[in-house]
C-alpha positions as CSV (number, residue, x, y, z in Angstrom):
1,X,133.5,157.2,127.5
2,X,131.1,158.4,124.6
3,X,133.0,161.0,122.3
4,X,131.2,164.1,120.6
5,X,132.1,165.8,117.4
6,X,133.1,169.0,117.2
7,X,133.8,170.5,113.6
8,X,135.6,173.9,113.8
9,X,137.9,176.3,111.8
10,X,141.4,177.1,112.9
11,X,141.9,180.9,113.4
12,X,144.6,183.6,113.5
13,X,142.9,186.7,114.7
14,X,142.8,186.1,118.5
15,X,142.1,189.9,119.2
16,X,139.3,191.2,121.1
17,X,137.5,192.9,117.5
18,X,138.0,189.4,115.6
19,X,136.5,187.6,119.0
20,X,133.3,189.6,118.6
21,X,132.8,189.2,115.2
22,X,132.6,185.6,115.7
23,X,130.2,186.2,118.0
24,X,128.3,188.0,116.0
25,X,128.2,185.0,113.5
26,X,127.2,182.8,116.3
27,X,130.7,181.5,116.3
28,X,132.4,180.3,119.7
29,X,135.9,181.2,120.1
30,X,137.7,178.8,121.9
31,X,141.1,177.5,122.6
32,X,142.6,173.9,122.9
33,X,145.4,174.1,125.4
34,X,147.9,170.8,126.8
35,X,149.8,170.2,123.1
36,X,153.1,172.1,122.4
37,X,151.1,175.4,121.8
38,X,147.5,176.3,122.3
39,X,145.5,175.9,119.3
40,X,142.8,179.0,118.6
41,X,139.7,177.9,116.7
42,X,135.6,178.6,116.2
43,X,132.3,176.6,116.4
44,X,128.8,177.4,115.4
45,X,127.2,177.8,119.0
46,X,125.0,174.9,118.1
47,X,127.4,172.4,117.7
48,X,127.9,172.3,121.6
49,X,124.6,171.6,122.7
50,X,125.3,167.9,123.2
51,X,128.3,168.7,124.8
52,X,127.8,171.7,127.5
53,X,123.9,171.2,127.7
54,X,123.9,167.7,129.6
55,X,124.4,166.1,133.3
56,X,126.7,163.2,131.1
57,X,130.4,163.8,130.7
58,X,132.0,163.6,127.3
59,X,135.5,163.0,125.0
60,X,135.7,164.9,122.3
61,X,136.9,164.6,119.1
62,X,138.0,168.3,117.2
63,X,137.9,168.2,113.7
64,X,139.8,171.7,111.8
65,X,139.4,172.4,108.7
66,X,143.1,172.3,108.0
67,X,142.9,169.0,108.4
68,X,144.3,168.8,112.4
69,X,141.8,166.4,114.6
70,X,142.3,166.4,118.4
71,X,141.3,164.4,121.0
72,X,140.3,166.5,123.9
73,X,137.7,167.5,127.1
74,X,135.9,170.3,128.2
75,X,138.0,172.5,130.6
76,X,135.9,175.9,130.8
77,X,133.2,177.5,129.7
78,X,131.9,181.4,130.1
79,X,128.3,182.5,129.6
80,X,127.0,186.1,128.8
81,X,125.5,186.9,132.3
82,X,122.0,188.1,130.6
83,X,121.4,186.0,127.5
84,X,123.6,182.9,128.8
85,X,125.4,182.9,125.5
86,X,128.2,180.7,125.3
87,X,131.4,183.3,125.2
88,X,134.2,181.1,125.1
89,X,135.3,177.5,125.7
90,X,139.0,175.9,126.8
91,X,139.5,172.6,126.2
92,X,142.4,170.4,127.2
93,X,144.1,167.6,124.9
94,X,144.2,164.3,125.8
95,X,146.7,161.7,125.0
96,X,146.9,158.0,125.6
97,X,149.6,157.7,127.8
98,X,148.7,160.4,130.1
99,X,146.1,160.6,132.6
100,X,143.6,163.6,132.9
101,X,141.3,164.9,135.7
102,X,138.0,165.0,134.9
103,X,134.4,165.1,137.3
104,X,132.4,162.4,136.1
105,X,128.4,162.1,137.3
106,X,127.1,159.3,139.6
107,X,124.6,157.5,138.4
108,X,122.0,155.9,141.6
109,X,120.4,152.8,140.5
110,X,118.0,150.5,142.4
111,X,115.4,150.9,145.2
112,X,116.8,151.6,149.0
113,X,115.2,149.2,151.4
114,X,115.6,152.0,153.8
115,X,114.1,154.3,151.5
116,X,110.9,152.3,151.7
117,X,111.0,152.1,154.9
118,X,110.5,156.0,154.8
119,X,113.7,157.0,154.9
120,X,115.1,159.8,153.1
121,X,118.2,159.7,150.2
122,X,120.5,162.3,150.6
123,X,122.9,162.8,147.4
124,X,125.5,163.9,148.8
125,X,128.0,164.2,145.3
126,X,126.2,164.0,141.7
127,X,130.2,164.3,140.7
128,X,133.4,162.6,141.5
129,X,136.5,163.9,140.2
130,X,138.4,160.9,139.1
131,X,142.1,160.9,137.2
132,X,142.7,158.4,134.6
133,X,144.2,157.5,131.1
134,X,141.7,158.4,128.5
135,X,140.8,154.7,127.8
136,X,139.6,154.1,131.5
137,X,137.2,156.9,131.9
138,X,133.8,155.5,132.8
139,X,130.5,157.2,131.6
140,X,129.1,157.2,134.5
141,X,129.7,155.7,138.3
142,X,127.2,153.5,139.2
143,X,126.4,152.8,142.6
144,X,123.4,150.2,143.4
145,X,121.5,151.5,146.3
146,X,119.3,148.5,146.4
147,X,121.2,147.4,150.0
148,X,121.2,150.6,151.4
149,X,118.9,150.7,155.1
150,X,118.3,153.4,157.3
151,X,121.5,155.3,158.9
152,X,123.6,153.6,155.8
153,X,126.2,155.6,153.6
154,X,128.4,155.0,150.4
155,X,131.7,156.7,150.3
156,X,134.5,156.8,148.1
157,X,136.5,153.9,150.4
158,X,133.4,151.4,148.5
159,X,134.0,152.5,145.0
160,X,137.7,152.3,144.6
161,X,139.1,150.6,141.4
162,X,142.2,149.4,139.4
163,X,141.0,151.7,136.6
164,X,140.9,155.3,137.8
165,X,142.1,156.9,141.1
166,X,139.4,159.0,143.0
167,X,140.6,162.7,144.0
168,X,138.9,163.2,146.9
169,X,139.6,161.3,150.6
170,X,138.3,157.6,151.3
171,X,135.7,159.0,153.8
172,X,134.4,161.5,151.6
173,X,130.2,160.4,151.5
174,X,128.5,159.7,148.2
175,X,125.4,159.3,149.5
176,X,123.3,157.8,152.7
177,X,119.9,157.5,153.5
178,X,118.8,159.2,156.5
179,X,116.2,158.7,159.2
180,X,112.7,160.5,158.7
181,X,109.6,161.5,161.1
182,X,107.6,158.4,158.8
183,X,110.5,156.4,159.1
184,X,109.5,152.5,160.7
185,X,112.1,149.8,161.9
186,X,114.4,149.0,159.0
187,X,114.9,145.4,160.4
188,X,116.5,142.5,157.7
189,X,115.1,139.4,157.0
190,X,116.6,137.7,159.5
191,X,115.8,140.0,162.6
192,X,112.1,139.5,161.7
193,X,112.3,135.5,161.3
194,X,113.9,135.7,164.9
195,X,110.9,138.0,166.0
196,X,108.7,135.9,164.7
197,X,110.4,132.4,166.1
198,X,110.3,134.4,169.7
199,X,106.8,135.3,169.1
200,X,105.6,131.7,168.4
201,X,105.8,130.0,172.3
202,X,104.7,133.1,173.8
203,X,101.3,132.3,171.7
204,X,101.4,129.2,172.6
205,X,101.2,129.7,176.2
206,X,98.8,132.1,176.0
207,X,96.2,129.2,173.9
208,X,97.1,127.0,177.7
């Protein structure tokens, strides 16, 4: 998974008059929690825009300036209700040997057959939460809709995997492509070479 870094400054003030003068100085507080204690620190508001501002799921790498760096991912985030501000941001530490729950996006690629055929694709998740060891997060999951027809679905039972467990059921859908009023007959290739082999002596007869 692609990693984004964050530079930030370690702080001791964690009360609510130190919070907003951070604020003020377009600092976001936030915390970095899952280590032996959580660790308080600030960000220029612009250093998350690659981070919180994106459908793509992210590491990230925390840099302090006393030196600390931390591996982590984005747990929470608060807005301002008007200005949509960020307020405050959680993160959660990562470590090799432990796994972590994170929702990664599902990337569609390819053209449904069924699609064509006027059919219409229902996304039914753009996330999955999966659970893995840092190493074995995926970017993305990418499902190739290519073979997908007319009353076909994808669930999680079709994307399972040695590298990360899915945390939802096997029969949870993904996505399908449903039936339409312009929908036509979604036959394969080999129902129309049998239509057409059936077709073939009933022309014939009719030439007699």
């Amino acid at each position: 998974m692609k990693s984004i870094t964050i530079d930030g400054s370690q702080r001791e003030s964690v009360g609510k008059k130190a919070t907003k003068a951070l604020r003020n100085a377009g600092q976001v507080p936030c915390v970095l929690y899952g280590g032996d204690k959580p660790v308080h620190f600030s960000a220029p508001e612009l250093a998350f825009s690659k981070l919180v501002y994106t459908p793509n799921a992210h590491t990230v790498v925390i840099n302090l300036d006393s030196g600390e760096t931390f591996n982590a991912v984005l747990q929470d985030i608060q807005f301002h209700p008007v200005t949509d501000n960020i307020l405050h941001i959680d993160f959660y530490q990562l470590f090799e040997d432990k796994e972590i729950a994170l929702n990664i996006p599902v990337n569609l690629v390819g053209n449904s057959r069924g699609v064509k055929n006027g059919g219409v694709l229902r996304r039914n998740n753009r996330k999955l939460r999966i659970k893995a060891l840092p190493a074995n997060l995926p970017d993305f999951i990418e499902i190739d809709i290519t073979p997908l027809r007319i009353g076909d679905k994808v669930s999680v039972a079709d994307l399972l995997n040695d590298k990360y467990t899915f945390l939802h059921t096997d029969n949870t859908v993904v996505c399908q492509v449903r039936t339409s009023r312009t929908a036509v007959a979604d036959l394969d290739d080999e129902d129309e070479e049998e239509g057409a082999e059936a077709e073939a002596p009933a022309a014939e007869a009719t030439q007699e």
